[in-house]
Every structure is written in C-alpha cells, then in structure tokens.
matplotlib code that plots the C-alpha trace (Angstrom):
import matplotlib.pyplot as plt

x = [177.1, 174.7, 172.9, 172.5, 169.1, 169.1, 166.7, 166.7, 164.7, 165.0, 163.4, 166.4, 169.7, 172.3, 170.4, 170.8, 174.2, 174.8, 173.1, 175.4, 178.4, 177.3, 176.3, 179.9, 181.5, 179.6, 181.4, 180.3, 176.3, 176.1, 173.9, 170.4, 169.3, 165.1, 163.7, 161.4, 158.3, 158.0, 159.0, 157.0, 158.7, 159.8, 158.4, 159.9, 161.0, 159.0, 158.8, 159.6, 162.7, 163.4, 163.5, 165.3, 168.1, 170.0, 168.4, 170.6, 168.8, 170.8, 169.8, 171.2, 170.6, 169.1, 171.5, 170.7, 172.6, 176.7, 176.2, 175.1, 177.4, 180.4, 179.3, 178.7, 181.7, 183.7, 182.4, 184.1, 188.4, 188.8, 186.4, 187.8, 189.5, 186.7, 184.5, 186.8, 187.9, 183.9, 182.8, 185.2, 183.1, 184.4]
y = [142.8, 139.7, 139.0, 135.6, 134.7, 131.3, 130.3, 128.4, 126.3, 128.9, 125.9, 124.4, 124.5, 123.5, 125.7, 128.9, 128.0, 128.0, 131.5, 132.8, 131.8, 133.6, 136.7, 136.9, 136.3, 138.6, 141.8, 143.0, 142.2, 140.1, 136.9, 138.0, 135.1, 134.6, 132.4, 129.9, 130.1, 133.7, 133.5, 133.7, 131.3, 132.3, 130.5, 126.8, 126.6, 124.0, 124.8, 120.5, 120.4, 123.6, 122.5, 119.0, 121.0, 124.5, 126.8, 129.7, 131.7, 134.1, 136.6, 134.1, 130.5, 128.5, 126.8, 123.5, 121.5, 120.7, 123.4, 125.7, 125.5, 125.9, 128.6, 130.4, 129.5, 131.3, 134.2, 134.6, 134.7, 132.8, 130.0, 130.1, 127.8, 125.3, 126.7, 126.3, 122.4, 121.6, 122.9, 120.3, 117.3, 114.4]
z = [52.3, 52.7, 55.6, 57.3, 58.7, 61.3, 61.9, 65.7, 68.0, 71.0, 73.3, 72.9, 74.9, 72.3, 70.2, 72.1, 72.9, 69.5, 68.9, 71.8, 70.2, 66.9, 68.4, 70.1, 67.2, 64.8, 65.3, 61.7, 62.7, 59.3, 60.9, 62.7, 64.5, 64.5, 67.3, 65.8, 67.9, 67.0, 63.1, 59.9, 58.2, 53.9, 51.2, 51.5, 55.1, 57.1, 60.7, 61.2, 59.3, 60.8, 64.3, 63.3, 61.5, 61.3, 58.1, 57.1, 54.4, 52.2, 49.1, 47.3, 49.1, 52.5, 53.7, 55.9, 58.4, 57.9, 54.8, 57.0, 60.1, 57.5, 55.7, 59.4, 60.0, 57.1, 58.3, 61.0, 61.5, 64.3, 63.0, 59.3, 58.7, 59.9, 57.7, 54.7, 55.9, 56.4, 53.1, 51.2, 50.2, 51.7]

ax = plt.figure().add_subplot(projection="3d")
ax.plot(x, y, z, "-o")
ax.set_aspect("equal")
plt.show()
C-alpha cells in the first residue's frame, strides 16, 4: 500500500482545514500530512511552489494542485466519486 506525503502550509487556515478533513477521512492511515515549516523538503520540491500549491508525493509520483486534490480524493469512499470526475481532463 502507497503512502501519500502532503505537504502543507501549517500557517495557513484553509490549509489546516484541509489537513483536518484528511485526517478524518483516512481511516486506513495511507496520507501523513508534514507541516512545511518543519519539513526537509525531497529532491525537486521548492518550499515557494510548495506554499502557493498542494504537493502530494508518492513512490511513484508528486502530485501538485487539481492533480493532487483528486487523487486524495479517490482515496477515500465517500469522496470518490469526486476524485474520479476531477481527474477527467476537461
């Protein structure tokens, strides 16, 4: 099973809102959220993107913005079918 790394702004609101939402949703403890001002960042993650836009890293991919949110978002059951409607190109 593949972990989810997000990395979040944890000075901001609608971030840890966000984070709050995963962490109640995550009954299978597959995401670990990292706050940003306390993270070593991987190779290729800048901290500026990383505070203007959601980074999921995988084994397999990072995963930024919309992509992101989705692929949270298929995680999950009650969140789905969000995730599959939201990873569709428009």
């Amino acid at each position: 099973m593949d972990e989810f790394l997000v990395y979040y702004d944890d000075q901001c609101e609608v971030c840890q809102a966000g984070v709050s939402w995963l962490r109640f949703l995550d009954r299978r403890h597959r995401v670990r959220s990292i706050e940003l001002s306390s993270a070593l960042l991987p190779g290729g993650l800048v901290l500026e993107d990383c505070l203007r836009e959601l980074h999921v890293v995988t084994p397999a991919q990072t995963l930024v913005g919309w992509d992101a949110v989705a692929r949270l978002a298929r995680l999950f059951g009650w969140t789905w079918l969000i995730g599959a409607i939201g990873a569709v190109p428009p």
